[in-house]
Biopython code that builds the backbone (N, CA, C, O; Angstrom):
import numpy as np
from Bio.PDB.StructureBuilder import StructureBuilder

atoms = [
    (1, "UNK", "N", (67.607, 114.442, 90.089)),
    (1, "UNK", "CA", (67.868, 114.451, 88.666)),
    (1, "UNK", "C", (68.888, 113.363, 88.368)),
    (1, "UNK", "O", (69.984, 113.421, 88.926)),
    (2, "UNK", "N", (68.629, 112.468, 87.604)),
    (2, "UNK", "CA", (69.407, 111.653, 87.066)),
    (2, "UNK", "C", (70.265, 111.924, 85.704)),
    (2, "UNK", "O", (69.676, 112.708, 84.960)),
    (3, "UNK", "N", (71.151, 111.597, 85.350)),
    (3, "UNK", "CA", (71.816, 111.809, 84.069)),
    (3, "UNK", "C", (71.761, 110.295, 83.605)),
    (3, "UNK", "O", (72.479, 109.600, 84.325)),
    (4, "UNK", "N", (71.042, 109.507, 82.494)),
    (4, "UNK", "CA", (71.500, 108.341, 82.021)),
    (4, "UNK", "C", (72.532, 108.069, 81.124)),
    (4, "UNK", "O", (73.238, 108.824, 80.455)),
    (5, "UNK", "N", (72.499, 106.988, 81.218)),
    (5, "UNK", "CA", (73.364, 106.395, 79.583)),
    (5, "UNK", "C", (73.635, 106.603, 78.887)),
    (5, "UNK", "O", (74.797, 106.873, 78.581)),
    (6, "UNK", "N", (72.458, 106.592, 78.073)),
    (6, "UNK", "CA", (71.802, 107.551, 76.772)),
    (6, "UNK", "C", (71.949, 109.057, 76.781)),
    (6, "UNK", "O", (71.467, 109.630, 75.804)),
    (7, "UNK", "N", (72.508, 109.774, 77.675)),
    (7, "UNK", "CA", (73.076, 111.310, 77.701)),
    (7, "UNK", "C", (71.779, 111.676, 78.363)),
    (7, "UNK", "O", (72.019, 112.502, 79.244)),
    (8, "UNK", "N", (70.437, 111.375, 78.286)),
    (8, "UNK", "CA", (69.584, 112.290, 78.732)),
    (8, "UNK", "C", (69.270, 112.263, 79.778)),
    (8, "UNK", "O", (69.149, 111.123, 80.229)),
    (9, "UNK", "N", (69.050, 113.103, 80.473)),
    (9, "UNK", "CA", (68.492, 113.391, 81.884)),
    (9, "UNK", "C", (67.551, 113.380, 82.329)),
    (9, "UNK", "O", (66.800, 114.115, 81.687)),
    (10, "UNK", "N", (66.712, 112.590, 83.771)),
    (10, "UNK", "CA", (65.398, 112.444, 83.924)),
    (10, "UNK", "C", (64.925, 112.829, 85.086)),
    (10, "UNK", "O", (65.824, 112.364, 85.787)),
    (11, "UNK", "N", (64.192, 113.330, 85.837)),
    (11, "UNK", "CA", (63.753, 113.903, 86.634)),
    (11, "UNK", "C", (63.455, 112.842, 87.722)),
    (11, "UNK", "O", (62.897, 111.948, 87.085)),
    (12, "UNK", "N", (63.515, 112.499, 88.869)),
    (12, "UNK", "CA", (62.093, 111.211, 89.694)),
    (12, "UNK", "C", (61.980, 112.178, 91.235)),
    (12, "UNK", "O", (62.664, 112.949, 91.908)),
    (13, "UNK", "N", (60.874, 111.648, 91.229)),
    (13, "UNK", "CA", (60.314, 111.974, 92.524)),
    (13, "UNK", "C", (61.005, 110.476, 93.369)),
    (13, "UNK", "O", (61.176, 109.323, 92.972)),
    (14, "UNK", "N", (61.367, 111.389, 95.127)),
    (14, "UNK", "CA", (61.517, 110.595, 96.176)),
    (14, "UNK", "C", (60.263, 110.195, 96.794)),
    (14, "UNK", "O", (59.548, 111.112, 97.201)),
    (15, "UNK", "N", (59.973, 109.333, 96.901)),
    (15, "UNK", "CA", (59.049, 108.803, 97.323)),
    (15, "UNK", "C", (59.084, 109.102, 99.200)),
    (15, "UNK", "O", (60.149, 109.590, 99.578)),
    (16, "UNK", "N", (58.295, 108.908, 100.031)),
    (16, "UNK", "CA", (58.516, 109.037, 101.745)),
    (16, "UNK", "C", (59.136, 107.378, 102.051)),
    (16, "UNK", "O", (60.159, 107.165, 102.702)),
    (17, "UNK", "N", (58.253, 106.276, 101.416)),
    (17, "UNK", "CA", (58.953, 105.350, 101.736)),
    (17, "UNK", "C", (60.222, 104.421, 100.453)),
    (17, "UNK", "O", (60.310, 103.261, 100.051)),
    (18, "UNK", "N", (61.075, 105.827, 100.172)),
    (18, "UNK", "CA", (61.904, 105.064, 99.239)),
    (18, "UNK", "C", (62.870, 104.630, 100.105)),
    (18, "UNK", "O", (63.103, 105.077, 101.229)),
    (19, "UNK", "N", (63.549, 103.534, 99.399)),
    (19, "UNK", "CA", (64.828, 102.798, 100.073)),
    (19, "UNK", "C", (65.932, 103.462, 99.794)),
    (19, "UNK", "O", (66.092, 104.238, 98.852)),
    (20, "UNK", "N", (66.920, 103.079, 100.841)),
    (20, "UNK", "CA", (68.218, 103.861, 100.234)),
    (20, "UNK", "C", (69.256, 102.515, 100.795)),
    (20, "UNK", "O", (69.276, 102.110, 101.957)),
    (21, "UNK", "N", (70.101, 101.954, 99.631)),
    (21, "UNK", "CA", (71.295, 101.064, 100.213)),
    (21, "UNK", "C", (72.568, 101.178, 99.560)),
    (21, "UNK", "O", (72.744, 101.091, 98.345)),
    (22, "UNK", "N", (73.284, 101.340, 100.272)),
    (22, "UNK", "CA", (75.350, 101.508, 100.011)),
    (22, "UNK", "C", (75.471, 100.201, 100.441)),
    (22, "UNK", "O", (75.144, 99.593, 101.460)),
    (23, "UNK", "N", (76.179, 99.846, 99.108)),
    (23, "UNK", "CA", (76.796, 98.771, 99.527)),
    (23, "UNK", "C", (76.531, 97.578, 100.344)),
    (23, "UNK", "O", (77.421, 97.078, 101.031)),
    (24, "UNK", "N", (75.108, 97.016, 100.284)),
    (24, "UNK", "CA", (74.297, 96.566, 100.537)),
    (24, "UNK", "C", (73.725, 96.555, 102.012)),
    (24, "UNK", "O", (73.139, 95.621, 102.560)),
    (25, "UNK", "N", (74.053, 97.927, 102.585)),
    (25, "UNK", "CA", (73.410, 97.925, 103.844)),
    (25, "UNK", "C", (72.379, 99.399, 103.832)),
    (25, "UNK", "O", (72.603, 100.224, 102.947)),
    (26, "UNK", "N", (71.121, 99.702, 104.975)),
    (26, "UNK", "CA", (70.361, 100.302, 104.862)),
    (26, "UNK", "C", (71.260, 101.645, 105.016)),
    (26, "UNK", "O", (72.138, 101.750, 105.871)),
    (27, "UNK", "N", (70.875, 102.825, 103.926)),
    (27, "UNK", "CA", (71.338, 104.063, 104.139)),
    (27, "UNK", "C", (70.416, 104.948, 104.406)),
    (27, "UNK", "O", (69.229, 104.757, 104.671)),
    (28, "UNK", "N", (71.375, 106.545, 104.276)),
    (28, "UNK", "CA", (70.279, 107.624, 105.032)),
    (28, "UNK", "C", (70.052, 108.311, 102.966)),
    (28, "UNK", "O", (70.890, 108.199, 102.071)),
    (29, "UNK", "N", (69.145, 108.724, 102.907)),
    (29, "UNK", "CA", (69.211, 110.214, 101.629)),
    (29, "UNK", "C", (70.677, 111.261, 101.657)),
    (29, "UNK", "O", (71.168, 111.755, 100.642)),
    (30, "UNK", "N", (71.169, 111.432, 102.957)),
    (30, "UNK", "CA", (72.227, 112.161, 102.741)),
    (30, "UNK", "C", (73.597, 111.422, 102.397)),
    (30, "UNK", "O", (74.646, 112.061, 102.312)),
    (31, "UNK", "N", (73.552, 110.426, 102.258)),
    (31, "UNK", "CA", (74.245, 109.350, 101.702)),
    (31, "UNK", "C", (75.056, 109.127, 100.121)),
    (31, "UNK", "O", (76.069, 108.546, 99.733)),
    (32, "UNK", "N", (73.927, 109.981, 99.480)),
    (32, "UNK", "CA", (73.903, 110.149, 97.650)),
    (32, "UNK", "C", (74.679, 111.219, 97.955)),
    (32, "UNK", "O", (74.601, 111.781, 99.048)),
    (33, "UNK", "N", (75.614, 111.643, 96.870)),
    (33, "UNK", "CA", (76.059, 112.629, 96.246)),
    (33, "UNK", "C", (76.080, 112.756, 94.909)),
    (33, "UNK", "O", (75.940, 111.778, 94.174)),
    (34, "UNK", "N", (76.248, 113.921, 94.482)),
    (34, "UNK", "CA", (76.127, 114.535, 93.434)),
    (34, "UNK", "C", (76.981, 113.687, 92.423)),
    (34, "UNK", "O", (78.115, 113.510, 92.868)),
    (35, "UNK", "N", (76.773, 113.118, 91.212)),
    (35, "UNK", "CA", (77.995, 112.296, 90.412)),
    (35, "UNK", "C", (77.997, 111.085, 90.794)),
    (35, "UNK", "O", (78.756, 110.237, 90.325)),
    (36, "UNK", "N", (77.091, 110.859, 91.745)),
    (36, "UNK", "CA", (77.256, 109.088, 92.252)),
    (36, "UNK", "C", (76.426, 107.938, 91.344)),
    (36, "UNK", "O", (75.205, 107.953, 91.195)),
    (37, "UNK", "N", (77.307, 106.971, 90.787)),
    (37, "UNK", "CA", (76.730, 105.938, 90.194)),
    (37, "UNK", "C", (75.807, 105.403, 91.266)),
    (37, "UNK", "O", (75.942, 105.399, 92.490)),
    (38, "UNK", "N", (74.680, 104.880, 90.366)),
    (38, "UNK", "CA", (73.174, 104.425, 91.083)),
    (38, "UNK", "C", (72.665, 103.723, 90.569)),
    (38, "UNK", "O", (72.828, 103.673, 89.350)),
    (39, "UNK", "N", (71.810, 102.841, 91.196)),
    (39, "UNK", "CA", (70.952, 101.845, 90.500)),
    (39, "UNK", "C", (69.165, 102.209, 90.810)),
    (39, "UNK", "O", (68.707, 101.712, 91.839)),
    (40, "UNK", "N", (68.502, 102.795, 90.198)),
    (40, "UNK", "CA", (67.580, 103.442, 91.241)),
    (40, "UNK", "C", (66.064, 102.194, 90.250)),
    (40, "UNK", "O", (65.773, 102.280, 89.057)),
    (41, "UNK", "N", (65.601, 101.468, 91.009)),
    (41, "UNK", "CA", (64.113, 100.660, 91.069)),
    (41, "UNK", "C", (62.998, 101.858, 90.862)),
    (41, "UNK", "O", (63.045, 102.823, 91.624)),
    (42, "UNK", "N", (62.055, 101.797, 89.890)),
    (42, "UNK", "CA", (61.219, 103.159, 89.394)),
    (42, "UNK", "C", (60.102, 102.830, 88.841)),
    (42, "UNK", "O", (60.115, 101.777, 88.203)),
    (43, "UNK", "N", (59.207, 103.372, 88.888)),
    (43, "UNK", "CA", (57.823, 103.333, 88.457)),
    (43, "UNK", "C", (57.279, 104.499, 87.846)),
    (43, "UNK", "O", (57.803, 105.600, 87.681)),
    (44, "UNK", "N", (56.378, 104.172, 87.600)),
    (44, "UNK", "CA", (55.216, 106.058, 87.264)),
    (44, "UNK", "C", (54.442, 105.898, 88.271)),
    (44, "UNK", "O", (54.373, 104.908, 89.000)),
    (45, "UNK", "N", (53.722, 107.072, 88.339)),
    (45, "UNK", "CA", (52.406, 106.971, 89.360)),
    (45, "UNK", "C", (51.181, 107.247, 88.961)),
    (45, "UNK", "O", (50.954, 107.385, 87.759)),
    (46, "UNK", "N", (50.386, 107.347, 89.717)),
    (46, "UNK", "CA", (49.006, 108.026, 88.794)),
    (46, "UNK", "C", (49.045, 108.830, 87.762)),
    (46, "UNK", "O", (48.463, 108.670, 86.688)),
    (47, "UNK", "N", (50.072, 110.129, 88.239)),
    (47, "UNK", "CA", (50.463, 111.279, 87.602)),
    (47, "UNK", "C", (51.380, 111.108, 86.298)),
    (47, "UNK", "O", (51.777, 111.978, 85.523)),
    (48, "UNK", "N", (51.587, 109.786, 86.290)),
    (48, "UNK", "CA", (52.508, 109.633, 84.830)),
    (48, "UNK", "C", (53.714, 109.856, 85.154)),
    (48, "UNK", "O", (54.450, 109.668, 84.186)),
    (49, "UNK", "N", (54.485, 110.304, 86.455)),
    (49, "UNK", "CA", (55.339, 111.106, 86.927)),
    (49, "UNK", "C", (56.192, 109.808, 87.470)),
    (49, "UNK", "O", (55.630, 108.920, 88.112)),
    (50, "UNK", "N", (57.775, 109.765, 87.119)),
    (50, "UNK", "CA", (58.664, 108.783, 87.883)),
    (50, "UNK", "C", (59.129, 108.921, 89.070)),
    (50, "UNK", "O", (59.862, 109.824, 89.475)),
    (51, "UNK", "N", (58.621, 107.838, 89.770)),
    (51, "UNK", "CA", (58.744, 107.896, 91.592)),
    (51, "UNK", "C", (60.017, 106.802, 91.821)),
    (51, "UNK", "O", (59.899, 105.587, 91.660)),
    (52, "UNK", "N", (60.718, 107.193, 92.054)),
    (52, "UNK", "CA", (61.520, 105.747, 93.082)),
    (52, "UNK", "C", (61.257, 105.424, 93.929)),
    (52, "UNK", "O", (60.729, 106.188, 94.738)),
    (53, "UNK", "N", (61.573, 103.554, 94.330)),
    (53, "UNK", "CA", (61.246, 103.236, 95.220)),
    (53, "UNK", "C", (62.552, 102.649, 96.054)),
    (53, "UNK", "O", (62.746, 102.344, 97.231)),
    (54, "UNK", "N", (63.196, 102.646, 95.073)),
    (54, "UNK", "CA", (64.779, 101.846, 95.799)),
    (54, "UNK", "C", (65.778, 102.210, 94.857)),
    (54, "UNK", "O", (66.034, 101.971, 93.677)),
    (55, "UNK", "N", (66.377, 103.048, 96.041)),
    (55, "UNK", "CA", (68.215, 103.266, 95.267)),
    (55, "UNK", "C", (69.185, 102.835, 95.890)),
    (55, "UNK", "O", (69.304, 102.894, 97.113)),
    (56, "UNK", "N", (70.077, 102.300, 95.024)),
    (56, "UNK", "CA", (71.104, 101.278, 95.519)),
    (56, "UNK", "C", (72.364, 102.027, 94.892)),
    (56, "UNK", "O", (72.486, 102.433, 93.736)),
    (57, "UNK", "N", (73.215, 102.101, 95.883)),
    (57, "UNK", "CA", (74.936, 102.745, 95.461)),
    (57, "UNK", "C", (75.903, 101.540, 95.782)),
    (57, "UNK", "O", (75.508, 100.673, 96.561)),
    (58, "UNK", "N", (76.871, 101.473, 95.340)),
    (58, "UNK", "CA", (77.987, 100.919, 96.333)),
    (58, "UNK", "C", (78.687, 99.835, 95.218)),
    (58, "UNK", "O", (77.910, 99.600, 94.293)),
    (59, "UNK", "N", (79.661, 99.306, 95.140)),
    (59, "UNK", "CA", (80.659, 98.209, 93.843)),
    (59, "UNK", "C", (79.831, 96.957, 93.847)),
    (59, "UNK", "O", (79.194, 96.283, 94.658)),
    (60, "UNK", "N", (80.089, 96.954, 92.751)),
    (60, "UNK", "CA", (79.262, 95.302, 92.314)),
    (60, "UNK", "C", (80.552, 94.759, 92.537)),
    (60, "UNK", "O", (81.652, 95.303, 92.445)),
    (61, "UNK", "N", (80.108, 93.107, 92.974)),
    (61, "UNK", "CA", (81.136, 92.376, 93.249)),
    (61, "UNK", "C", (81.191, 91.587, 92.172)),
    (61, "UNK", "O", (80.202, 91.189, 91.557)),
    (62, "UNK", "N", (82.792, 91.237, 91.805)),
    (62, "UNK", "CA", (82.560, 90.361, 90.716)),
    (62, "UNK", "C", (82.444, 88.238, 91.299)),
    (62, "UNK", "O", (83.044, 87.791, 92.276)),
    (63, "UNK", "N", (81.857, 87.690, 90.690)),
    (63, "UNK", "CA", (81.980, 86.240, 91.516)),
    (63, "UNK", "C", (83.626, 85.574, 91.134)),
    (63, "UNK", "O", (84.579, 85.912, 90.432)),
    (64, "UNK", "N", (83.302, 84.516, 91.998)),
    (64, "UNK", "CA", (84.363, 84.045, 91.761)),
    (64, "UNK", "C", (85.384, 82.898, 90.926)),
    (64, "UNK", "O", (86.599, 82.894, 91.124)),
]
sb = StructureBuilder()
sb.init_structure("model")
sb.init_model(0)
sb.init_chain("A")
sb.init_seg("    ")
for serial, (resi, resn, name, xyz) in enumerate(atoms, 1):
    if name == "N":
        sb.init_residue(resn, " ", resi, " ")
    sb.init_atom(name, np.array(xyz, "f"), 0.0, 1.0, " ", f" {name:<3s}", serial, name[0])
structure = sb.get_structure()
């Protein structure tokens, strides 16, 4: 369950081959916690239904 921006909340399916990266290295699913800012890559599927395919955690860097 996601909470967005916009206040509303959206449901996605984990996909078997979704990605998971902290901080730009490969993570596990037990990795996320509850309240964690995310960047999650998303689609629909056949089912109309939102699947992720890549979630990304970890500080944006600012340049220099």
């Amino acid at each position: 369950m996601l909470h967005m921006r916009d206040g509303g909340d959206l449901s996605i399916r984990l996909r078997g081959d979704t990605r998971y990266l902290a901080d730009g290295q490969v993570a596990d699913l037990a990795q996320l916690k509850p309240n964690m800012r995310v960047f999650v890559q998303a689609g629909k599927d056949l089912y109309n239904e939102v699947e992720a395919y890549q979630i990304v955690s970890g500080t944006i860097l600012a340049p220099r």
